[in-house]
Every structure is written in structure tokens, then in C-alpha cells.
N, C-alpha and C positions, 0 to 999 in steps of 0.2 A: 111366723111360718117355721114349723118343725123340721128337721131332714128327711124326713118320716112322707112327707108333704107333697113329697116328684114321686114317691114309689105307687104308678100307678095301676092300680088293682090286683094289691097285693096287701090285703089289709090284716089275712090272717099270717104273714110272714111279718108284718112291720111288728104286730103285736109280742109276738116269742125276740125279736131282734129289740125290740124295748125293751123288754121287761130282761134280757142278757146284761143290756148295759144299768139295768137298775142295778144288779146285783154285784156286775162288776166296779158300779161306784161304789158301793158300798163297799166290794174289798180292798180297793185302794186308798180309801177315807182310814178305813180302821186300820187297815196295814199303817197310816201315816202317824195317827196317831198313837201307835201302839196297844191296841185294843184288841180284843179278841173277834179271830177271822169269822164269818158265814158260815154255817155248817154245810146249808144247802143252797145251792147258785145254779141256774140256767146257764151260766157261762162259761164258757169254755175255750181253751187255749186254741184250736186250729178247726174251722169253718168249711165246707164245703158249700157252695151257691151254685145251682145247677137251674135249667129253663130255657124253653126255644129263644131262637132270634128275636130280640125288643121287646123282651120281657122284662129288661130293664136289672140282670145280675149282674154286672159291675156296678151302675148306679146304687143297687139295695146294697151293695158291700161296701161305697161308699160310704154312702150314710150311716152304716153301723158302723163303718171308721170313727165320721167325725160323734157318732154318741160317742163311741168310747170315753174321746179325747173331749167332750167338752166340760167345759169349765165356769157355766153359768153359776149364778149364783141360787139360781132358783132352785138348783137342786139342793139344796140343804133346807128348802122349805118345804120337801116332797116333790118337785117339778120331775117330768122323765129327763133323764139326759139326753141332748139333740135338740136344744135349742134352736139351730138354724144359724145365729148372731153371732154369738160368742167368738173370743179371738181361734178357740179350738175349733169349733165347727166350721167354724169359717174359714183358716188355711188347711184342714181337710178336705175339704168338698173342691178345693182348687187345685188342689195337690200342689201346697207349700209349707204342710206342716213339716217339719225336723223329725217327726219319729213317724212317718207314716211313706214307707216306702215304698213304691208300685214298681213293678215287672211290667212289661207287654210285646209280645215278639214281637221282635225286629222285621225280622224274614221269617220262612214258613214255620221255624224250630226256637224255640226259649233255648238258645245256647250254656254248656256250664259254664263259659265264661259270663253270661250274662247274667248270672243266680251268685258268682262266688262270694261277692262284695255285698250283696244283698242275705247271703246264707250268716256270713262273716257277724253283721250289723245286728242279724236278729239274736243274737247270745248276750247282746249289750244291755244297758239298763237304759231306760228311756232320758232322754237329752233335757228337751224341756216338758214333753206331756204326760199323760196318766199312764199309757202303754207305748210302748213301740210294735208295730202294725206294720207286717207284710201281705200287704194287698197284688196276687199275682192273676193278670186278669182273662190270662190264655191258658189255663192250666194245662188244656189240653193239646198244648204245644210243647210242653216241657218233653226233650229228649231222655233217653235212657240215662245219662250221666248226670244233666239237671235235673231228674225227678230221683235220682239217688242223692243230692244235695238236700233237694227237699226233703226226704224222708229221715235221713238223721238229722234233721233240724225239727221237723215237727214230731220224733219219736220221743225228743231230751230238749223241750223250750227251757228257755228263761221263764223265770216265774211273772214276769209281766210283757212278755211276749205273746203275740195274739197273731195268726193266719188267717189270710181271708181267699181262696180258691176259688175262682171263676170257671166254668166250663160248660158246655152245651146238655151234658149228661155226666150221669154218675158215673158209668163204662169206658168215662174218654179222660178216668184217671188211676191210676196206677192203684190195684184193691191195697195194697198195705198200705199207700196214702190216703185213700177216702174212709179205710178202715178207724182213722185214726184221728175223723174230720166229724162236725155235727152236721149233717146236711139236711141244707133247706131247699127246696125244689120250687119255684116260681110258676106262677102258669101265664098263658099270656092274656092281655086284659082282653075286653071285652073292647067292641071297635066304638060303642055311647061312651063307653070309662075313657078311652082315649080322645075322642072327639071334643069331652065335657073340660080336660088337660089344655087341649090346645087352644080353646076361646078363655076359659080362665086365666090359665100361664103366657102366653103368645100373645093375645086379644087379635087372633084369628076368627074370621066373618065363620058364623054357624055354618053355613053351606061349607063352604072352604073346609073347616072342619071335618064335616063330619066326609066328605069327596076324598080326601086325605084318608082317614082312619079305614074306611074302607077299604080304600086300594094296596093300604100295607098292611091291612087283615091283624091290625092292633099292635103291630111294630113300632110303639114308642118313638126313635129315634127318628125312623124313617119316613115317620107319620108328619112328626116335628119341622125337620128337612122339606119334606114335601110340600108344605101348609105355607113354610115363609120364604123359598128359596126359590124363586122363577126359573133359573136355569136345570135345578134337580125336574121339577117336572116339565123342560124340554125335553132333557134326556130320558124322560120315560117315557114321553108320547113316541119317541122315535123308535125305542124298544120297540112297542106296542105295534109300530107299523112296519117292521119283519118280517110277520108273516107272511106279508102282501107281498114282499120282494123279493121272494124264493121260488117266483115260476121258473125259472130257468134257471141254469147254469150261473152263469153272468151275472146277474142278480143277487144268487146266494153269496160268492165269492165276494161279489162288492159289498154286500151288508157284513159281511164277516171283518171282512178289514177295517172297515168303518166301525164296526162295536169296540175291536181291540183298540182302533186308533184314538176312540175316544176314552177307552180306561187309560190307556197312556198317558193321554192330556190329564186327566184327573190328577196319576201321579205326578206329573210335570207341576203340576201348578201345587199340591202341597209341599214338592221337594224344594220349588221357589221360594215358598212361604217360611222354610224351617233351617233347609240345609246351609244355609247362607247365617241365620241368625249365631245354628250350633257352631259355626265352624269359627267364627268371629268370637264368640265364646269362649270358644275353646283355646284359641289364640293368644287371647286376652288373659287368661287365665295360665297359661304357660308363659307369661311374658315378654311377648311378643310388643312390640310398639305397632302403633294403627299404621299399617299397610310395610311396617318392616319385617325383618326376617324370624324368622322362628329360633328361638335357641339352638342350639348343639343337642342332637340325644334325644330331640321332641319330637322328629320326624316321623318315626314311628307311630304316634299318639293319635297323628294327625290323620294318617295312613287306613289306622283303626277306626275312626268315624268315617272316613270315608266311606270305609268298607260296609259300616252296617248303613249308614244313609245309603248307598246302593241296594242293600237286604230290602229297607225297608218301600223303596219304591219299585220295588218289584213285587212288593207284597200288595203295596197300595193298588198295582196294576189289575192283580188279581183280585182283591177285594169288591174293585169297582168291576169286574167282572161277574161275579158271583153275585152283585146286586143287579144287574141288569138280566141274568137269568134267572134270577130269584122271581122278579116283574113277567120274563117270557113264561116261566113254570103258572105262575097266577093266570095267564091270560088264557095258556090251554086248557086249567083248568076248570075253567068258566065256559070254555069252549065246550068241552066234554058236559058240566052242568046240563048246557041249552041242548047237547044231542040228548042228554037222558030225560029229559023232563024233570031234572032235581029241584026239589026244592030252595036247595043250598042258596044263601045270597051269594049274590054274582059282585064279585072286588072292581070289575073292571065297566062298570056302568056306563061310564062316559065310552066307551067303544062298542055301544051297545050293537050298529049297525057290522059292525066290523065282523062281533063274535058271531051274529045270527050267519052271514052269508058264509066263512068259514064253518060253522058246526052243519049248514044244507050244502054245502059241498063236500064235505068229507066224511068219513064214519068212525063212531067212537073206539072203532080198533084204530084208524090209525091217529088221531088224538092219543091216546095212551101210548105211541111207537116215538110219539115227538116227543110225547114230559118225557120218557126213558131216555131222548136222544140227548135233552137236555141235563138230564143227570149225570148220562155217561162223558156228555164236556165239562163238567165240575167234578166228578169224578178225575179226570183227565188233569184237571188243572191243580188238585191238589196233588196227584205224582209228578206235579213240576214239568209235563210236555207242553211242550211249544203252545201260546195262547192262541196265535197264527192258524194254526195247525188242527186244534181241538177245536174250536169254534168255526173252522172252515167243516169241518168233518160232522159237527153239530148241524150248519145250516144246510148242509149237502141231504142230510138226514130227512130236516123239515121238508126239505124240495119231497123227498121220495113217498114221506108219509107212512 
């Protein structure tokens, strides 16, 4: 199985992302042996990867990580690079290779402290692999002072330095950066290409499957999630039954609390899962003895993870926010679908009774006043106001219609 193998339905992106690392084994081979370079290569030092939600661009940048870095043997017999196996492909795709270093905010912004050591690294020569590979997977977070780091690093690479940029769109990176980027644009798969994923990869039940891809309208991850995780789709059925609980005042305000209180838990239970492991880490690695004091002069260090483990479950907060209105936005507009007589396949099948008595009570104007109500709370929550506050003001919305 290739790395090539999870990009799903992305077949004319996997092709151009192969045939890069063809050429760039070959420039590394000859550069080794001292041979004369490529004249002409599809490869190129700094990548831009752009594509909605679960179209699967960090994965595709993945994977053209670990081609880079593989080391099969097969390729010296013509094989593509991207094995899947190999010792390179393989601490790539888990991120534990030495020269494949990933970025991913913390909190809302890629801080320049969080790029310098990473800016620093990419001017180096590669430790043990073929390249060294800065894989940054929120582009579109990088602040004014970290996207100026980025730019005099990808204006003057190292000659086996390679960029890999992640982002939602081309627009959501700085033009002298994507200026200076090959950009591949992903589309999203198709909900049969995802469904055919889940029972191959998973060995998720067909129905299961294809109930899934559906409801996240070909979102890769969420599809994934959805298919094996019972508790992801409690929390979507309970989304789903929002609507219902915004007749009155009373109602709206308690589902509102109840959405934020459950992105919270979300963050709680990854901050248990992680902040505890880094912090003993980190500990550990300052020389601390198990459960004694920390050196002299460490406090600091210490101070400083804390700080972004607090970023980062605030972000987590929101995140799980923005996927529970991501589900509310699908449901109206399925709702809207049944007022218009649309064609459109409907994501939300399984609430089929739900949508019909909601679109015969209401009128497709004010459907379109809730998806807007629902944008302007993600709106809301990426200017950093109160989640409390914005999603109170969202369901007060739905109440009104």
C-alpha cells in the first residue's frame, strides 16, 4: 500500500505529487553520486496545498513528505517513491522522522515564536533523510511576523529544503508567499469515493458507510470519526435536535450552554490526554527526577507550555464548536432543499421527519436568516467573542427565524 493510497479522490493531485518525487529522487541520487543534475524536474522547493474541509490537504502533504523521504529499495528499479513501508515513509506519515518538521497552531495565530526554531532548522542540511521538510499545516494562521519568517526562508531555501503549506484557499496566504509556492488545489471527494474508504480501510458495514459520508458531505476525517466513534455521533444527533429546542426563550439559552459545555468537555478530555504526558516530558528532559523539583532557571520553560497548552484548549474549544455548526449549517440546508423542491441530495436522511415538519412550518426566507445566523456565530468565534455569548445570540436568532 502506497502513501498515495489514503488520498481519497484525488487521483489527478496524487499523479503530479508522484511524478515531483520521481524527479526529486533522482536529484538527490545524482547529487550523491556526483553525477550530472536533472535539467528538467516537476519539483520544486516550497508547495502550496489548498481544498475545503476533508479534502484531506495535510494528509496529501503528508504523503508527499514521506515520498520525498523514502528509501525503498525499489526505486532503483523504476518503483515511485512512497512506498508506504519503508523506515522513511514510515516515521513520515507518523511524524517521527528527524527531518520532517510540522508547525500546527497552538491557539487562534502560528506565533513567531513558534516558526523561529523551525525557520532556524530549515537552512540546515538534512540529519538522517533525502530532504528536510517543513510541513506547516495552518498556513492560514501564520501572523504578520511569522509569515515574514516564512517568507525569507522560502525566498533563499537551502538547496535540499522542501515547504509544504496547508490552507483552506489561496487568499488565506500572504501573495509574496503563494507567489513563490507550486499550488495544488484538492477538491472534495465524492460521498461513493468516501464511503468505498471507509468499508475498505475501517471495514466499516456498507450502510454505516455510506450514512457517514453522506452526513459529512465527503469530509474524509469526519466521515471516518463518524463511521467508528459512537460517542461522535451522539454528539451529532443532539446537534440535530436544536432546532426543536429553540421555541422559547428558555430553551434556546439552555441548548446554547449545553453546546459550549460540550465543546469544553471535548477540550478537557484532549488536554487530559496530552497536557499531562508533555509536561512530564518536558520535566524529564530538564532533569527533573520523577515527582521532584525542577532545576534552578527551568521555571520559565515550564511556565511556557503551560501557556500554549492553555492556547491550545481554547482552540480545541472552538474547533469542536465550529464542527457542531458546521452539522447545524448541513441541517438547514437540507431544510431549505425540502422547501424548494431541490433536487440536491439531502446529508441529513436519517432526520428525515425532523426536516419535512421544520421546512412546512417555516419559509425559505427565514431558513436562509438561520444559515446567516449560524455564520455570523463562527464569524463571532473567530474574532475571539465569548463562545457563551455568540452561540447564545446564534440560538436566540434560530428562535426568531
Amino acid at each position: 500500500m502506497t502513501v498515495w493510497d489514503d488520498l481519497v479522490g484525488q487521483e489527478r493531485v496524487s499523479e503530479q505529487l508522484a511524478a515531483a518525487a520521481r524527479d526529486a529522487d533522482a536529484f538527490v541520487t545524482a547529487a550523491a553520486a556526483d553525477g550530472p543534475l536533472p535539467e528538467a524536474s516537476s519539483m520544486t522547493h516550497a508547495w502550496l496545498f489548498t481544498g475545503p474541509p476533508g479534502a484531506g490537504v495535510t494528509q496529501t502533504a503528508r504523503a508527499f513528505a514521506a515520498a520525498l523521504q523514502c528509501v525503498s529499495p525499489d526505486r532503483a528499479l523504476g518503483g515511485v517513491p512512497g512506498c508506504g513501508f519503508c523506515d522513511g515513509c514510515h516515521t513520515a506519515l507518523v511524524g517521527t522522522h528527524a527531518d520532517v518538521s510540522t508547525v500546527t497552531a497552538v491557539g487562534a495565530q502560528i506565533l513567531v515564536d513558534d516558526m523561529r526554531d523551525t525557520v532556524r532548522k530549515s537552512f540546515t542540511s538534512p540529519a538522517t533523510g533525502r530532504w528536510q521538510i517543513i510541513l506547516v499545516e495552518d498556513a492560514e494562521r501564520l501572523n504578520e511576523k511569522s509569515a515574514n519568517a516564512v517568507l525569507k526562508a522560502v525566498e533563499e531555501p537551502a538547496p535540499r529544503t522542501v515547504w509544504l503549506l496547508c490552507a483552506p484557499s489561496v487568499e488565506d496566504v500572504l501573495p509574496t508567499i503563494r507567489s513563490r509556492c507550486r499550488h495544488l488545489n484538492l477538491r472534495t471527494p465524492s460521498v461513493d469515493a468516501v464511503a468505498d474508504m471507509l468499508v475498505r480501510r475501517e471495514g466499516v458495514e456498507p450502510e454505516v458507510a455510506a450514512a457517514a459520508a453522506r452526513a459529512t458531505q465527503g469530509h474524509v476525517d469526519r466521515a471516518r470519526r463518524l463511521a467508528t466513534d459512537p460517542a461522535a455521533r451522539e454528539r451529532r444527533a443532539a446537534v440535530l435536535k436544536l432546532p426543536l429546542r429553540v421555541g422559547d426563550v428558555g430553551g434556546a439559552l439552555k441548548a446554547a450552554q449545553e453546546l459550549v459545555d460540550a465543546a469544553a468537555e471535548d477540550a478537557k478530555q484532549l488536554a487530559e490526554e496530552m497536557d499531562g504526558k508533555e509536561t512530564e516530558e518536558l520535566k524529564a528532559a530538564l532533569g527533573a527526577a520523577q515527582g521532584g523539583r525542577l532545576p534552578r532557571g527551568t521555571a520559565g520553560v515550564v511556565k511556557e507550555l503551560e501557556d500554549r497548552q492553555k492556547r491550545r484548549r481554547t482552540r480545541t474549544q472552538r474547533d469542536s464548536l465550529d464542527l457542531a455548526l458546521t452539522d447545524l449549517t448541513a441541517f438547514y440546508r437540507d431544510v431549505l432543499a425540502v422547501q424548494l423542491g431541490s433536487r440536491v441530495a439531502i446529508a441529513n436522511a436519517d432526520a428525515g421527519d425532523v426536516l419535512e415538519r421544520l421546512a412546512r412550518d417555516g419559509s425559505p426566507e427565514a431558513t436562509l436568516r438561520r444559515i446567516e445566523a449560524i455564520a455570523a456565530c463562527r464569524d463571532a468565534l473567530d474574532r475571539n467573542v465569548a463562545p457563551l455569548l455568540a452561540v447564545e445570540a446564534m440560538t436566540m436568532a434560530l428562535r426568531s427565524g
